[in-house]
N, C-alpha and C positions, 0 to 999 in steps of 0.2 A: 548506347552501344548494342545493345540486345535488337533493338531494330536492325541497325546497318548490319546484324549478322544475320535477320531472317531473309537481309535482301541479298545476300551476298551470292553471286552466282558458283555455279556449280565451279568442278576443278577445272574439267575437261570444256567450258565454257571460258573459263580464264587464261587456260593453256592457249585456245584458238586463236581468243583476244591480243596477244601478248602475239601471236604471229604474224599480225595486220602489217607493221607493229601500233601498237598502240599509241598516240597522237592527240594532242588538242592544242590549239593555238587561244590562249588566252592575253590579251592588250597584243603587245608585240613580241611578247614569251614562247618558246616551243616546250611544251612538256612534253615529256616523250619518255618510251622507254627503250633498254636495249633491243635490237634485233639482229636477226643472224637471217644470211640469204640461202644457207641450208643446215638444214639440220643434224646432228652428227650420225654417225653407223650406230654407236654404240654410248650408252650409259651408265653406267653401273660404280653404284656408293658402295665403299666399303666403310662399316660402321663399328665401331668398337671400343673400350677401353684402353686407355694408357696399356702398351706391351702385349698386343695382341696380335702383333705381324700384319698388321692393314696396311701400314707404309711401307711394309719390308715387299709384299706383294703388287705394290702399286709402280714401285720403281725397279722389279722384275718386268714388270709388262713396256715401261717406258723403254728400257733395256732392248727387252727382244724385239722391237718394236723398229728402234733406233733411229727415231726421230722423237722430239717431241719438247715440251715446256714441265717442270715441278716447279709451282708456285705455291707459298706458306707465307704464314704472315710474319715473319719477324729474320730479321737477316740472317741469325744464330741458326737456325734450321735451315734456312739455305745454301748457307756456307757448310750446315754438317750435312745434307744431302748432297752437295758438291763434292764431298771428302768422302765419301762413300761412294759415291757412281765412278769414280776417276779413281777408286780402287780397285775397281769392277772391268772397268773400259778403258782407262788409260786416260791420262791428263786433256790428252789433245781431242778428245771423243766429249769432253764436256766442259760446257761455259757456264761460268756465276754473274750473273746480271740486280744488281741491289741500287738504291738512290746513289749508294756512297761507293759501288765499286761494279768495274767492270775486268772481268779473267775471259779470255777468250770468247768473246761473246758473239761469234759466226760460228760457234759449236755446233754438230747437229743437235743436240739436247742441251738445252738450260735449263739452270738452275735457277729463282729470283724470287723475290718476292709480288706479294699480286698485285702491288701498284705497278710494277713492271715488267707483267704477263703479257707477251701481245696478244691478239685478239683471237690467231689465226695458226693453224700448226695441225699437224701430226695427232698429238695427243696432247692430254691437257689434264696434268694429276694435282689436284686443288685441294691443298693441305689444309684441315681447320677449319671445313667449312661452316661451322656454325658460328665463325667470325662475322659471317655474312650481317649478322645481328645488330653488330658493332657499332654506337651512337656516329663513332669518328670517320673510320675507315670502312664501313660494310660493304658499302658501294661497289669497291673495287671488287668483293666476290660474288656481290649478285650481277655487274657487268659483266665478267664472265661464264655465270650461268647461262644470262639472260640472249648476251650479244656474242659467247666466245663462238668462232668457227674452227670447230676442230673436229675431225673425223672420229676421235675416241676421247670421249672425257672421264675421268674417274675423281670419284668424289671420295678425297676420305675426311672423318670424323666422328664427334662421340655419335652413340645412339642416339640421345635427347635429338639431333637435328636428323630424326629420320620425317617429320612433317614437314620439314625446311625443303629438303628433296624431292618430296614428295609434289609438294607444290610449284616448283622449279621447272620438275620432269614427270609428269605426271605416269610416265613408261618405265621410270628408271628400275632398273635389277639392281636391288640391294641385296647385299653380302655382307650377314652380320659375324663378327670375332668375337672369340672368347679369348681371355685374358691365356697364356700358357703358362702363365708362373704364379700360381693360387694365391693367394692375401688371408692371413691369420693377424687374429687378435692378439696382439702379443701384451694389451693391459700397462702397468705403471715399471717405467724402469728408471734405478736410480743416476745420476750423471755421475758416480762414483764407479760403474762398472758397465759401461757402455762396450762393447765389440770392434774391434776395427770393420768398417764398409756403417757404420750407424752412420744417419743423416736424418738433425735436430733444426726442425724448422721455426721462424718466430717472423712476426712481421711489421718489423719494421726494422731500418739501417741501426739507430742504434742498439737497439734488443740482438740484433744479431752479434753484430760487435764487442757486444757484452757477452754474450753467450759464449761466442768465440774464445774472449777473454778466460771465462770460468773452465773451459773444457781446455783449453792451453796448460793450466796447472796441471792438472791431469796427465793428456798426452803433451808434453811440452815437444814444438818447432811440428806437429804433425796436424793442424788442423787448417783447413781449407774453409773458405769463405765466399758465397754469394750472393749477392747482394743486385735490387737491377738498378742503382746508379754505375755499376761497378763498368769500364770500359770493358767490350766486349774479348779483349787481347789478356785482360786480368783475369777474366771469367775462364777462357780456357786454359790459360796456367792453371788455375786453381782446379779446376777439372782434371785435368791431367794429373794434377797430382794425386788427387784421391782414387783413378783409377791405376796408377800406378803404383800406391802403396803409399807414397812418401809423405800421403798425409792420409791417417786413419781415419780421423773421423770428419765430419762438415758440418758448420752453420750454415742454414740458407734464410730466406725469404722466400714467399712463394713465388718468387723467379722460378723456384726449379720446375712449376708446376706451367709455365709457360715459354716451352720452347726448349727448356734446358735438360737434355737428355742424361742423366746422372745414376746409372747403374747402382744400387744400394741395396744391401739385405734388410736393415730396418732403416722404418723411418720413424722417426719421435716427435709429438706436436709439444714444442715447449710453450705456444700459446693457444687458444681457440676464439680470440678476438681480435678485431684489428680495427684501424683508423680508415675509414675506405672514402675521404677528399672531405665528409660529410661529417658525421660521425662515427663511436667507436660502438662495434657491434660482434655480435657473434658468428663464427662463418658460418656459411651457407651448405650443407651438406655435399652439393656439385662442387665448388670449393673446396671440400675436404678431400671430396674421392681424387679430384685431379692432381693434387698432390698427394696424397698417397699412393694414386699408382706407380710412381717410381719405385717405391720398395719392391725388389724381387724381379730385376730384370731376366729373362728368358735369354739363358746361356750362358749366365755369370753366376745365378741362384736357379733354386729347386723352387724355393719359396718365398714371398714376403712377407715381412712381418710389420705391422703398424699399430704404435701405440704413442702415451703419452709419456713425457720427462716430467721426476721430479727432484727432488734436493735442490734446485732452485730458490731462495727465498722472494723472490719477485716474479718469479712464474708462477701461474695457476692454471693448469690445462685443464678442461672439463673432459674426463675420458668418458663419459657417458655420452657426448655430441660427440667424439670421433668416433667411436665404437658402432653406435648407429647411423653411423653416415657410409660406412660400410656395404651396407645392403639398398640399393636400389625399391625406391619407394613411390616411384611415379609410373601410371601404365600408359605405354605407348602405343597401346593396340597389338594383337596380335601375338599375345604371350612376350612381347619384350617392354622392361623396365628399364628406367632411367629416375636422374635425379632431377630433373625440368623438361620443360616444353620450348626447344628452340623451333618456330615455325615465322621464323619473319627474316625479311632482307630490306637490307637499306636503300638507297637509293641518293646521290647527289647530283647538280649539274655538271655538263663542261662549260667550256667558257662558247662552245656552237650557240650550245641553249637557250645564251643571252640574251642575244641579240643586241650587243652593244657596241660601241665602236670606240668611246673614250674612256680613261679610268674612272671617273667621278660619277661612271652610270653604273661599274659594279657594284656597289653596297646597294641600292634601290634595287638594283636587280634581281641580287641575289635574294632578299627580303620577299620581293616579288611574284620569282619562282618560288621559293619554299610554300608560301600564301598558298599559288594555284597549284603547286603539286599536292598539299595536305589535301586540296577541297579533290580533285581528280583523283586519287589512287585510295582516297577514304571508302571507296566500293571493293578493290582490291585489298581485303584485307591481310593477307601475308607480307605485302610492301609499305613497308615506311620512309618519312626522308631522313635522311642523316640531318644530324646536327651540322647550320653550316657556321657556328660559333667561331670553331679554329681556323676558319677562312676567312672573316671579318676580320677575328685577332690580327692577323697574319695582318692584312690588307689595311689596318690602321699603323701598324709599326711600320707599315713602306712608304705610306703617303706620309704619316708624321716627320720620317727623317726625310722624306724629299722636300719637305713644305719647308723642312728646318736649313737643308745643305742647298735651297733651291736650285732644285735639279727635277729632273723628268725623265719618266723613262716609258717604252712603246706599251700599251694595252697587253702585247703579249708577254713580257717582259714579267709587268709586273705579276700577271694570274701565274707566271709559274714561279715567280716568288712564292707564291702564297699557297702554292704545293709542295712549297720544304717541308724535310720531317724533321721540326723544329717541336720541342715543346713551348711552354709559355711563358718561362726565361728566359728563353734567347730570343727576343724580339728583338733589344737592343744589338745583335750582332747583323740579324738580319736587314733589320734598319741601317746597318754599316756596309753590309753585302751590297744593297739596292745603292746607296750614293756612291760607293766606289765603281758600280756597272754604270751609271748615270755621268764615271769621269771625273768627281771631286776627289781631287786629290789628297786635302786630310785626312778624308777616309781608306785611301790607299797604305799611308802611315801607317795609322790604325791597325791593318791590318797585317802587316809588316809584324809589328808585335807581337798582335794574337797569335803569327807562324812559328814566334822564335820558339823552340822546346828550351831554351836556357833557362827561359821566366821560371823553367818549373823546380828548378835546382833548389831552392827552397820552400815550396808549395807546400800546405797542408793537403791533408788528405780531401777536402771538400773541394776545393782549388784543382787537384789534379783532377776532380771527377769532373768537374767546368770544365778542364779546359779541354777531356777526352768529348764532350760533347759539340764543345767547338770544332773539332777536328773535324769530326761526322759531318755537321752544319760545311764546314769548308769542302770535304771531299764530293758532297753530294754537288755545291756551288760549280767545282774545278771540271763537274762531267758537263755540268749544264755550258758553262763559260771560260772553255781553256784557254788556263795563262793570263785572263781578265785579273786584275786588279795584282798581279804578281802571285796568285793562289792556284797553285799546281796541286796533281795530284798527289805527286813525291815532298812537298811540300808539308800537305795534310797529312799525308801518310807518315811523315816522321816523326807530329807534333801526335801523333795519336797515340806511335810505339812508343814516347817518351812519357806521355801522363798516366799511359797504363803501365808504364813501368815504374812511374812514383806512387801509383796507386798503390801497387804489391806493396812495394816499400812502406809505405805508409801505415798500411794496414799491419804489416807485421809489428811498426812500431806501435802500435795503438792496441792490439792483442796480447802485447804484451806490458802493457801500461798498467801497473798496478794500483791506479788509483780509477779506473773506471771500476764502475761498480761498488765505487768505496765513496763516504760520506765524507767530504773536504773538511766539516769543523772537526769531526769525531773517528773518522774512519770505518766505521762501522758500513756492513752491507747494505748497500740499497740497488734499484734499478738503475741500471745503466744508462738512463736518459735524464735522472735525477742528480742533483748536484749535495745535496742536503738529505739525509735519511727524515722520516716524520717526525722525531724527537726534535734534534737539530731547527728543521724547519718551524715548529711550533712555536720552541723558544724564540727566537727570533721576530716573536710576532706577528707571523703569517698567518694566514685564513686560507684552507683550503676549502673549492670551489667544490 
C-alpha cells in the first residue's frame, strides 16, 4: 500500500487523465471511466453539518436558475425536496422522478434520486455526496461527477467529503456551513420526565418497539415511531404527527439520521451499540453526530440538546461515547474538523462495458471487469469498484426461476432486472417478475395475489412490512413494463397505501401490547427482543452464549 501511494500521481495529473477519458481494453472488456465532452461553468461544494442551510441554499440557486435536476439518495428526501420546491414554484414548475414513481417528470426541475439523474441539464445539485463511497450504489455519484454534463453543479455534504471533491474537481469552490442551531450537552434524562418534541433513538426494530411501548405508559396514544422497515406512507404519518403535536414524543432508529428530516429539541441515545449485518459494536462517533444533528432544527428551536436515556432496565447508553462524539476530532486540513476521511468514489460497469451479447456471458463478465478494473484504477487511488455482489444476487434469482418456468428473456431485459432496488429477500418475487415478463402464466396468477391489498386484512405487522416492500418492487416493475403481467402503477399504488395503513395499525396494536417487554413465564421486565427474563431463562436450562 505505501508503495502504490508513493507512485500515485499528482491531483492535477489525475484530473487531466480522467479528461482523455481514461480507457484500456483488457481480453474483450472496456474499462473505462466516466467522461463529459465539456466541462461545466461552475462548481462549488457546499459542506456542512446536519441543519446548517447547505440544501436550503442549494435549491435557492436551482430556483433562480429554473431549470435543473436535485438528486439524493434515498426516495424520502426527494419526495421531501419535491414538496418544498412545488411550495416554492408551484406543482406544475416541478417533477419527482424515483425507480418507483413518476409526478410530472417533463418539469423544468426534477427532483430524483441519483440512479435517476440524467447525465445532462442546467444544473445538477447532488445531495449526499459522500455516498459516492457507498460498497453498493456509489457509482451512481461518482458518474455524475465524473460524466454529468451540466453547466452548474453544486455539491452538497458533510465536511469529512471535503477530499472526495477535492479529487473529483480539483478547482472546486467550496462553501463551508456552520450549524445555525447550537448542540448542548444535555447529560442523563430520566424516561419518566421527558418534554414533548424529545426524540429517543435505539437500534434495532424491536428495541424500538419496545421503547415505544415503555414511553406509551407515560405519554399514552401520543408517541410516534420510526423504524427503516416502516413503509415510507407510515413513516410520514408518523412524522406528521410529531410535528403536529398529536404525538409528543418518538422512538426512532437511526432512520432518522438518514434521510429523515425530523425537527426535535432533544434527542436521547437509549442505546450506543448496535448489530451492523456483522457484529454488535459500539457506534462510530460520524454515527453519533449524524444523528444527533437533528436535535435543534433552525426555526423550530434556539437550541439542541443531546444526551442519553435512562430508567430503562435493558438499556445501557454509554453517555461518555455520546458526549464526546460531539466535537469533531479528525483534521481535514485547513482549520476544518470532521469525524472521518471520505476521499473515495466507486465505480461499477454498464452493461456497454461487457461486451457481451448473450446472458450466460454476464457473470464471467462481470467477474471479469471487476478483475481488470481493480488491476487499472489500483494507480488511481480515490477510485474503487463497487461491490458487484447485488448484481450477481440479482442475476441468479432470474436465471434460476427462468431455468425453473423455462422461459427466456432478451440480454436486455434481464441486466435491467438486475437493477431493481430489491434487497436480498425479494429474490423470490423478482424471480416471479422475470417469468411473468418471459409470458408464463402461473406466474401471472402469482402475481395477481401479491396485487390483492385484501391478503392484508389480517396481516401481522411483519407481513404488512413484506408486502409494502413488494409494492415498491412492483411500482418500480410497472414504470419499467406497463400493464405487463397485469402490474400497473395504480395497482402497486394501492397494495402499498393498504400495507402501510396496516402497518400504522399494527404498530399501535403492538405499543400497546402489554406483554412486550415482559417475561412470558414470570412477567417480570426484560428486553423487548427477549421472550424469557435471565432468571426465567436459567431455570429452564439454558446456556447463555
Amino acid at each position: 500500500m505505501a508503495r502504490g501511494r508513493q507512485k500515485r500521481p499528482s491531483r492535477s495529473e489525475r484530473h487531466e487523465r480522467r479528461q482523455q477519458p481514461a480507457r484500456k481494453q483488457v481480453a474483450d472488456l472496456t474499462v473505462r471511466l466516466p467522461s463529459r465532452s465539456r466541462e461545466p461553468e461552475s462548481v462549488v461544494a457546499h459542506l456542512g453539518p446536519t441543519n446548517s442551510g447547505k440544501t436550503h441554499d442549494a435549491l435557492r440557486f436551482l430556483i433562480e436558475s429554473g431549470r435543473g435536476v436535485y438528486a439524493a439518495p434515498l426516495r424520502m428526501l426527494a419526495q421531501e425536496a419535491h414538496r418544498r420546491l412545488a411550495a416554492d414554484i408551484g406543482e406544475a414548475g416541478v417533477g419527482l422522478v424515483t425507480g418507483e414513481e413518476r409526478v410530472n417528470p417533463t418539469a423544468p426541475i426534477i427532483c430524483c434520486t441519483a440512479e435517476m439523474a440524467p447525465m445532462r441539464g442546467e444544473v445538477l445539485v447532488l445531495d449526499e455526496v459522500q455516498w459516492a463511497e457507498d460498497e453498493e450504489r456509489g457509482s451512481a455519484w461518482t458518474r455524475l461527477m465524473l460524466g454529468g454534463e451540466y453547466r452548474h453543479i453544486l455539491l452538497l455534504g458533510a465536511v469529512e467529503a471535503l477530499p472526495l471533491v477535492e479529487e473529483a474537481f480539483p478547482d472546486v469552490e467550496v462553501r463551508f456551513f456552520e450549524r445555525k442551531a447550537p448542540l448542548d450537552w444535555a447529560g442523563k434524562k430520566g424516561i419518566a420526565g421527558l418534554r414533548p418534541g424529545t426524540v429517543v433513538v435505539a437500534f434495532s426494530r424491536r428495541a424500538v418497539i419496545g421503547l415505544a411501548g415503555e414511553l406509551n405508559q407515560l405519554h399514552p396514544g401520543k408517541v410516534a415511531v420510526l423504524y427503516g422497515a416502516m413503509p415510507l406512507a407510515s413513516r410520514r404519518e408518523e412524522i406528521d404527527r410529531f410535528l403536529s403535536g398529536a404525538a409528543e414524543v418518538c422512538a426512532s432508529t437511526d432512520v432518522l439520521g438518514h434521510g429523515v428530516n425530523l425537527p426535535c429539541e432533544t434527542l436521547l441515545f437509549a442505546e450506543t451499540d448496535k448489530f451492523d449485518g456483522k457484529e454488535r459494536r459500539d457506534l462510530e462517533p460520524w454515527e453519533i453526530a449524524q444523528i444527533a444533528g437533528r436535535a435543534g432544527r433552525f426555526g423550530f428551536h434556539e437550541r439542541g440538546h443531546v444526551g442519553v436515556l435512562t430508567g430503562v432496565p435493558w438499556a445501557h447508553p454509554d453517555p461518555e461515547l455520546v458526549q464526546s462524539a460531539l466535537t469533531p476530532h479528525v483534521e481535514l486540513g485547513d482549520g476544518h474538523w470532521g469525524y472521518r476521511i471520505v476521499d473515495t468514489g466507486r465505480i461499477r460497469p454498464q452493461l456497454s462495458d461487457l461486451n457481451v451479447t448473450r446472458v450466460d456471458e454476464l457473470e464471467p463478465a462481470l467477474h471479469a471487469w471487476r478483475a481488470a478494473a481493480l488491476r487499472y484504477w489500483s494507480v488511481d487511488g480515490w477510485l474503487e469498484v463497487e461491490s458487484t455482489a447485488p448484481l450477481l444476487a440479482r442475476l441468479d434469482a432470474v436465471r434460476d426461476a427462468l431455468h425453473h418456468c423455462r422461459r427466456s428473456l432478451q440480454l436486455e431485459d434481464v441486466w435491467r432486472l438486475m437493477q431493481a432496488p430489491i434487497d436480498e429477500d425479494a429474490g423470490a418475487l423478482l424471480g416471479t417478475l422475470a417469468c411473468a415478463l418471459a409470458g408464463d402464466t402461473p406466474q401471472k396468477t402469482v402475481l395477481g395475489w401479491i396485487l390483492d391489498p385484501q391478503r392484508l386484512r389480517a396481516a401481522s405487522l411483519e407481513e404488512a412490512e413484506q408486502a409494502a416492500r413488494e409494492a415498491s418492487i412492483l411500482r418500480w416493475f410497472a414504470l419499467q413494463y406497463p400493464g405487463v403481467a397485469g402490474v400497473t402503477i395504480e395497482k402497486a399504488s394501492a397494495l402499498e397505501e393498504a400495507a402501510a395503513a396496516r402497518v400504522v395499525q399494527e404498530l399501535r396494536a403492538e405499543i400497546h401490547d402489554p406483554t412486550i417487554g415482559r417475561c412470558r413465564a414470570c412477567g417480570a421486565r426484560t428486553a423487548p427482543w427477549a421472550t424469557l427474563c435471565d432468571r426465567c431463562f436459567m431455570a429452564r436450562g439454558y446456556r447463555r452464549r
